[in-house]
Residue, then its C-alpha position, 0 to 999 in steps of 0.5 A: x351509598x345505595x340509589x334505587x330509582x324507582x319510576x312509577x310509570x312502568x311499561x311492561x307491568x304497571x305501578x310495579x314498585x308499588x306491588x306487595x311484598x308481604x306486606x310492604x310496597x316492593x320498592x320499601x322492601x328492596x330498600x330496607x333490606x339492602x339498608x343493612x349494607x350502607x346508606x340507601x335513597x331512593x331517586x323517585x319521580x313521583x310525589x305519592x311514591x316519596x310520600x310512601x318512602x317518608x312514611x316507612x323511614x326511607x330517604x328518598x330525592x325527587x327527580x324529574x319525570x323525563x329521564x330515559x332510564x334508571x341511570x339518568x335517574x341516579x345521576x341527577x340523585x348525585x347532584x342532589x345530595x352533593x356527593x363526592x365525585x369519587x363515592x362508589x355508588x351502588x344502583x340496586x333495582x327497585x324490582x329486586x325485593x329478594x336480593x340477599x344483603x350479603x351479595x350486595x356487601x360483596x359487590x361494593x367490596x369488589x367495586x372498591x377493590x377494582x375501581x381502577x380497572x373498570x369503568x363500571x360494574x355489575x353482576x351475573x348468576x349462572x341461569x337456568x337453562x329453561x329460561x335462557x329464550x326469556x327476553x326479559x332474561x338479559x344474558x351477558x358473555x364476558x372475557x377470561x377475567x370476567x370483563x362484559x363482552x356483550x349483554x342481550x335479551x337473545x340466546x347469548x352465546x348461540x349454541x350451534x355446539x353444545x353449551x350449558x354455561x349461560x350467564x345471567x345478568x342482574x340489573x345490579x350496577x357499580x360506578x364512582x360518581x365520576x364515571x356515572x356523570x361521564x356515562x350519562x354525557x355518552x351519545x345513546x348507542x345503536x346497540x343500546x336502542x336495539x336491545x333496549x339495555x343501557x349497558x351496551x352503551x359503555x361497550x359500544x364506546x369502548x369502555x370496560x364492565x368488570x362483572x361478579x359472578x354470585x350465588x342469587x336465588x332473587x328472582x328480579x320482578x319483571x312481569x307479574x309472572x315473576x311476582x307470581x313464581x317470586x311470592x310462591x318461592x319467598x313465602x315458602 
């Protein structure tokens, strides 16, 4: 099953899933088309954000307003719908109108395939090298069989060398329900507070991110810069 959590109360870009995209809110779009990949619901937190999804035919579950992050969101989905503790849940951002439905099919086969090796899952694409020192560009460095290392917003690795091959992550993320209810019970990190990314908290207690490496021309919704450039590129 695909959860997208869709909080209405964005900092950094207000009412950011409620932004046009061609004609539809961004959070409608990024769960139609990724509906071609299995079952979708969206984990809202406000009534006017679950009559919009009703509206357009997207199942969606009210959640509370007070959790800290998407994940958390996710979490109490699962316990509303009742799930199997061992269903692979596929958490896709409500900011990613333009991910393509096949890299989403991909990285559900691979966290099915991979389910005893990891804890949990994501993605990462190989990132323009101009956007590299763009904090909301969060790279990750991963091992020799493509386990996370680290993830920041910072240069990653920092190249006192020459280096080209800088990863980045998509905000795209894979756990059996098991695990994302183990993940939530896990203290907030230091690392985690730092840099402001959730999925150091699994690294910083030891347990393992098997990452996918893709092919993505999506850019991800950030800020309204990203709107912007995403909107110029899409509707070209």
């Amino acid at each position: 099953m695909i959860i997208i959590p869709a909080r209405l109360g964005s900092t950094r870009f207000k009412d950011k899933i409620l932004c046009d995209i061609f004609g539809l809110p961004m959070f409608v779009a990024t769960a139609k088309r990724v509906s071609v990949c299995d079952d979708v619901v969206v984990a809202v937190d406000d009534e006017k954000v679950l009559q919009i999804a009703t509206s357009h035919g997207i199942k969606a579950v009210m959640t509370s307003q007070n959790h800290q992050s998407g994940t958390d969101r996710i979490n109490e989905a699962t316990k509303i719908l009742g799930l199997n503790e061992n269903e692979i849940i596929i958490n896709v951002q409500a900011d990613e109108p333009f991910i393509e439905p096949l890299n989403i099919t991909n990285f559900k086969e691979f966290c099915k395939n991979r389910q005893d090796e990891a804890f949990m899952f994501s993605c990462y694409k190989m990132a323009d090298e101009n956007l590299v020192d763009d904090t909301n560009l969060v790279k990750v460095v991963t091992d020799c069989n493509d386990f996370a290392l680290y993830f920041s917003r910072s240069r990653l690795p920092f190249n006192r060398a020459e280096f080209h091959d800088y990863k980045a992550h998509l905000g795209i993320y894979g756990y059996s329900v098991k695990s994302l209810n183990e993940f939530c019970m896990l203290p907030y990190s230091t690392l985690e507070n730092t840099e402001k990314l959730e999925q150091l908290r699994a690294l910083e207690n030891g347990k393992k991110i098997a990452m996918l490496k893709i092919k993505s021309d999506s850019i991800g919704i950030d800020s309204k810069a990203d709107l912007d450039r995403a909107l110029a590129r899409f509707r070209a």
